[in-house]
C-alpha positions in Angstrom: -3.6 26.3 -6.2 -4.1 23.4 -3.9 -3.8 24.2 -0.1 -0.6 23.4 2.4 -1.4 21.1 4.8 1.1 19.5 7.3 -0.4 15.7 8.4 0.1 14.4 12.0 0.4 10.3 12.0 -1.7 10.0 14.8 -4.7 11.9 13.4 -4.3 9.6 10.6 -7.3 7.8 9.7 -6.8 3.9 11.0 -8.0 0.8 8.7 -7.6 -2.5 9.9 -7.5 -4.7 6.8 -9.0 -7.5 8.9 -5.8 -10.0 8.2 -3.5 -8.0 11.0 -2.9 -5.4 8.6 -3.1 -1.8 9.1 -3.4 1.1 6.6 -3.0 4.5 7.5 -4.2 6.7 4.6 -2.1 10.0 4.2 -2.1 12.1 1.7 -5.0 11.8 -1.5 -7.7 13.2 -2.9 -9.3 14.5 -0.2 -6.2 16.8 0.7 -6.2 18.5 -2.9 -3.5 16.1 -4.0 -4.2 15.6 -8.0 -1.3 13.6 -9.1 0.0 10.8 -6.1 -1.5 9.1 -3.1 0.3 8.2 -0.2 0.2 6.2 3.0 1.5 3.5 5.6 0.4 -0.1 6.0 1.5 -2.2 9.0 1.9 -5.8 8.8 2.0 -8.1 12.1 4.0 -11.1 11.8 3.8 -13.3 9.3 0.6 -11.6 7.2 0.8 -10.8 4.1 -1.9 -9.1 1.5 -3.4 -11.1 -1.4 -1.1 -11.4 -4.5 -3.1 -8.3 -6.6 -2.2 -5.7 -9.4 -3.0 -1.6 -9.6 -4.2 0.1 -12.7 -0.9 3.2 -11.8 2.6 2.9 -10.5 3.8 1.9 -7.0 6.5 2.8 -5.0 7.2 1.1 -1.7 9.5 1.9 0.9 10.0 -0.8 3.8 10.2 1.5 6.9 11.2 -1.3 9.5 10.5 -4.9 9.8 11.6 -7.7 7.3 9.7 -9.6 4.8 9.3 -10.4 1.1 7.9 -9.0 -1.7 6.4 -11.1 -4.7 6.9 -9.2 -8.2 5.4 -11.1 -11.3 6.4 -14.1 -9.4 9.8 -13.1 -8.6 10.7 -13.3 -4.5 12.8 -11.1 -2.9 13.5 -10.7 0.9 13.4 -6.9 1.8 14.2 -5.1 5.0 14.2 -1.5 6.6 14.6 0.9 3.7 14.6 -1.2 0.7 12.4 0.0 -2.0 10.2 -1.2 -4.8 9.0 0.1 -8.3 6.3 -1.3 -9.3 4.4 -0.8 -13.0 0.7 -0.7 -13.4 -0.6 -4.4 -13.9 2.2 -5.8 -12.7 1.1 -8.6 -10.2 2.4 -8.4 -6.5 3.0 -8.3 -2.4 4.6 -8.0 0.2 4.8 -10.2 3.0 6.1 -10.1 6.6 8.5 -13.0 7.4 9.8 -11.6 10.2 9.2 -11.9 14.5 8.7 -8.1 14.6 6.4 -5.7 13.2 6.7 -4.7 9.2 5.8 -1.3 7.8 6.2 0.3 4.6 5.3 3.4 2.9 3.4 3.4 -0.3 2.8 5.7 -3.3 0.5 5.5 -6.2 1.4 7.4 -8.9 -2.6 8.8 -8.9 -5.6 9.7 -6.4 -7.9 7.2 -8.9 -6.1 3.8 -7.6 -7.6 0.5 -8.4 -6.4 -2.9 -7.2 -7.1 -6.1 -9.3 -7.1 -9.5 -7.0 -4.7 -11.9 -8.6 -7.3 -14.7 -7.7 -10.3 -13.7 -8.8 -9.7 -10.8 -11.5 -11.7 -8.7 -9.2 -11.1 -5.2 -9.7 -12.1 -2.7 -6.7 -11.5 0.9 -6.1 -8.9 1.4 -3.9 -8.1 5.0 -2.1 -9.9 6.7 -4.4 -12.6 9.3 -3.2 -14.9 7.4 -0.4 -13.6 3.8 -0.9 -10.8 4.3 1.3 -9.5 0.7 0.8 -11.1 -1.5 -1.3 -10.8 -5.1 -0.1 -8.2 -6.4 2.4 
């Protein structure tokens, strides 16, 4: 049986994506979690992450802010607690639109996450054992 553990924000591990993004890694495989990953990501105004795709589910959860989300080429504005279900290979992102900070809560329906760039067909690991994030 996996271990309780009770995670404090700020001993979260910090990521700057480079692009004014940040990603706070929560719960994964390093916490004994077998079946989900979980974290925050905080988007400055007007950054957005490179249209991409996952090889699990996502759920997303827009914790304040306002913005957009891109799903197989469908727009959509979002706000504070709107949420997204995303399928695996489906092609998407969000984007803030808005004056203020954005940030949204994500889940992967596995600890073995992958992300595929829209772009190039690049496929890196992402949260998965020690690549934290793989690309930006």
């Amino acid at each position: 049986m996996a271990e309780v553990k009770y995670l404090k924000f700020e001993d979260a591990e910090r990521v700057d994506r480079g692009n004014g993004a940040i990603t706070f890694p929560m719960v994964g495989k390093s916490d004994g979690a077998q079946a989900f990953s979980a974290g925050v990501t905080s988007f400055n105004p007007g950054v957005d992450v490179p249209l991409h795709s996952h090889n699990v589910e996502e759920m997303v959860i827009i914790l304040e802010g306002e913005g957009e989300c891109e799903l197989d080429g469908e727009i959509k504005p979002v706000k504070t607690w709107d949420t997204t279900y995303v399928p695996p290979g489906v092609v998407h992102c969000f984007r803030n639109t808005g004056s203020a900070q954005m940030s949204i809560m994500w889940v992967y329906g596995s600890t073995n996450v992958t992300r595929t760039f829209a772009s190039t067909g690049e496929t890196v690991p992402h949260l998965s054992g020690a690549d934290k994030i793989g690309g930006k």
